[in-house]
N, C-alpha and C positions, 0 to 999 in steps of 0.2 A: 720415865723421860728417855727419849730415843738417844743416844751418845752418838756424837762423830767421831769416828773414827777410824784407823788407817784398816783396809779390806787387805786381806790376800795371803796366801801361804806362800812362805818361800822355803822350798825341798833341795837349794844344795848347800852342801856342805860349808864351801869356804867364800867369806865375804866378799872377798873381789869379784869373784861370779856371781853374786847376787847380787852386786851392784849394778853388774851388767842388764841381767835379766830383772829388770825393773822401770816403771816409770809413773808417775804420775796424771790420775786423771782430774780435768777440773769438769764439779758438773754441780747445778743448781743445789741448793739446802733443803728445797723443797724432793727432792728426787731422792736424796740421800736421806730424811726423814723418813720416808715413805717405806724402807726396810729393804726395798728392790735391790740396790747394789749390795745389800748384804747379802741378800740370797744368791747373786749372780756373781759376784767376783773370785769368791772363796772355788766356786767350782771351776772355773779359768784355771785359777794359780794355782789346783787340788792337779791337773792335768799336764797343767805345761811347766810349773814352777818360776812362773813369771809372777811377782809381785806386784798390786798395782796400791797405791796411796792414792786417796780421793781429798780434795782439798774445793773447796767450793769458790776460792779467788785466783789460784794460779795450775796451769797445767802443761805439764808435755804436750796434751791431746783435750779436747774437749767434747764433751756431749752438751750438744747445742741445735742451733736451727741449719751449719756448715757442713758439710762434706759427704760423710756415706749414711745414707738410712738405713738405722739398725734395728728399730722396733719403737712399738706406738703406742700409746697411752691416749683415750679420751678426747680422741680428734689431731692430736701432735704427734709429731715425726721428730724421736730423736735422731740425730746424725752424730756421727762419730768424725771429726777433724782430722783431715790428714795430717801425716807426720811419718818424715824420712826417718823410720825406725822398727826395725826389723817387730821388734814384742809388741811392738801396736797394730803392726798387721797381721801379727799371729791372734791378736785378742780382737779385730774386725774380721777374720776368714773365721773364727771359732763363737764370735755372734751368730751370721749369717748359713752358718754348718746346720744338719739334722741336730745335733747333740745342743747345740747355741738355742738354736729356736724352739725345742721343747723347755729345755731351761727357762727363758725366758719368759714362756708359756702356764711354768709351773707356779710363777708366784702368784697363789692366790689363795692370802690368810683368813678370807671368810668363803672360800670356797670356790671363789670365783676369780677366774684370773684380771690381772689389774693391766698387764702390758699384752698386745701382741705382737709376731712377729711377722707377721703378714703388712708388709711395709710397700708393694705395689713395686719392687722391681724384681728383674733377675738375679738372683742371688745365685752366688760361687758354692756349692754344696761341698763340703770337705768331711769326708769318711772320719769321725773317730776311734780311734785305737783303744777297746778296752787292756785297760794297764796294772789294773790293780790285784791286787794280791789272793788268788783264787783257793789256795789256803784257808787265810787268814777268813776270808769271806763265808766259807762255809760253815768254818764256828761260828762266827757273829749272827750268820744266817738263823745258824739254830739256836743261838744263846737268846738273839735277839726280836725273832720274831716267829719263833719256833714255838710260842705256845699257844699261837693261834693259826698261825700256817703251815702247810703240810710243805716243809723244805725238801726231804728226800724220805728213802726207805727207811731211814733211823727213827723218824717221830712222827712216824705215818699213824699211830692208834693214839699220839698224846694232844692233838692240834685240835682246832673247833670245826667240827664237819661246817658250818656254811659257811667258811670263810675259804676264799680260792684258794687254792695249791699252786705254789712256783711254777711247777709244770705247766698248769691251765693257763696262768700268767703270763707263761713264754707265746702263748698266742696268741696274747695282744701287738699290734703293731708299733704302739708307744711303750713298749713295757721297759723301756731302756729309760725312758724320762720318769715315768712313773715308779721305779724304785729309788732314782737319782733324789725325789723329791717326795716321797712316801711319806715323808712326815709333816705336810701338809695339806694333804690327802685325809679327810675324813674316815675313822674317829683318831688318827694317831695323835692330831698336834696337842690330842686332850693329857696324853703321857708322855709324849715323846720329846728330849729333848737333845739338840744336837748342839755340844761342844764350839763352842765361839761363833752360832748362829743365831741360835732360837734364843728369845728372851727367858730370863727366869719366870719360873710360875707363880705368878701372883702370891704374896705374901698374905692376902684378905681371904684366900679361899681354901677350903681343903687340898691336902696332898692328895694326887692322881692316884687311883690305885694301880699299885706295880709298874713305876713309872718306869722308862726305857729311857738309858743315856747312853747317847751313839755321838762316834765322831767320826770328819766328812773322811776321813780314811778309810773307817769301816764302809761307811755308807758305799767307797770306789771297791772295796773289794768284795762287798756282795753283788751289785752290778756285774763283776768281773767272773763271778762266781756265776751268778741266774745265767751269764750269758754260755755258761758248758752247760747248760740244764737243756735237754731237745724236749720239746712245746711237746705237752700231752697230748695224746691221740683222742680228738674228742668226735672224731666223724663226720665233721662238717664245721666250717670257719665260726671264727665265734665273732658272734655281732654286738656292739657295746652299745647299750642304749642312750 
């Protein structure tokens, strides 16, 4: 049974300023069932530490048929309602961004993405800043998917030779979205689970083998990390079928 419940990380310290950086979105039961805002919000508030609470009757801001369109589902155009407030227009210029619109792109739990974000206007394209912890990223790198990818020089003879190497990976054009959301991505969602995202694993079925538990922290700091990795020299662009 899908839970409602409140979306978002808040990364500072002392209450009064998280109260600040906060607000409230109101958007259908239907939308929020569907697991979409669960995938999209945590990576907002993972970024900016702007909290958002999803309530399906009352809102700061709504996602409705009003104001900016921010991505599309099945024939519909959500909009995002205006509102004089600085973290709503950080969370509409961070829809509408490179980094917003693969996100958005990425939910898609049978493999096939459910929303796009090709919404038919001009969009304000806003650079993001990777931020996360390039350290901490490269253990995780190797802890957590080091035994099947070739992360660097360290565990270049222990990884599965048909499975890409981070290097190769850095020459894909989305490879920023595509690690942000890796575990969506076939075969991972079969073991993989991410910390206040992914649903637990079915109780009626066998345990995954060697299952993978990552949280959206790690997930920022290996991003953080692939992006000092320079795109393997493979002699010619690489074309994704």
């Amino acid at each position: 049974m899908l839970r409602n419940l409140a979306l978002g990380l808040c990364l500072v310290a002392s209450p009064a300023l998280a109260q600040d950086k906060a607000f409230t979105l109101r958007a259908p039961q239907a939308l929020t069932e569907s697991g979409f805002l669960q995938h999209l919000l945590p990576r907002f508030s993972l970024k900016t530490g702007i909290r958002i609470t999803v309530d399906p009757d009352a809102g700061d801001v709504v996602l409705g048929a009003d104001g900016t369109p921010v991505f599309g589902d099945s024939g519909t155009v959500w909009h995002l309602s205006d509102a004089d407030d600085p973290d709503v227009d950080a969370f509409q210029d961070w829809l509408v961004s490179d980094v917003g619109k693969r996100t958005i792109e990425g939910f898609a739990p049978d493999g096939t993405p459910l929303f796009t974000a090709d919404v038919g206007v001009a969009a304000v394209v806003v650079a993001a800043a990777v931020t996360g912890d390039v350290v901490l990223g490269e253990k995780s790198s190797l802890q957590k998917c080091g035994r099947c990818h070739v992360v660097n020089e360290t565990n270049k003879m222990n990884a599965i030779g048909s499975t890409p190497s981070f290097g190769l990976m850095r020459n894909f054009e989305d490879w920023e979205g595509r690690f942000q959301t890796f575990f969506l991505l076939k075969p991972h969602g079969a073991f993989t689970q991410v910390t206040d995202v992914t649903d637990p694993f079915p109780d009626n079925l066998p345990s995954p083998i060697s299952p993978i538990e990552v949280t959206l922290d790690e997930i920022d700091a290996i991003v953080a990390y692939v992006a000092t990795i320079a795109p393997a020299d493979l002699g010619a662009p690489v074309e994704i079928q």
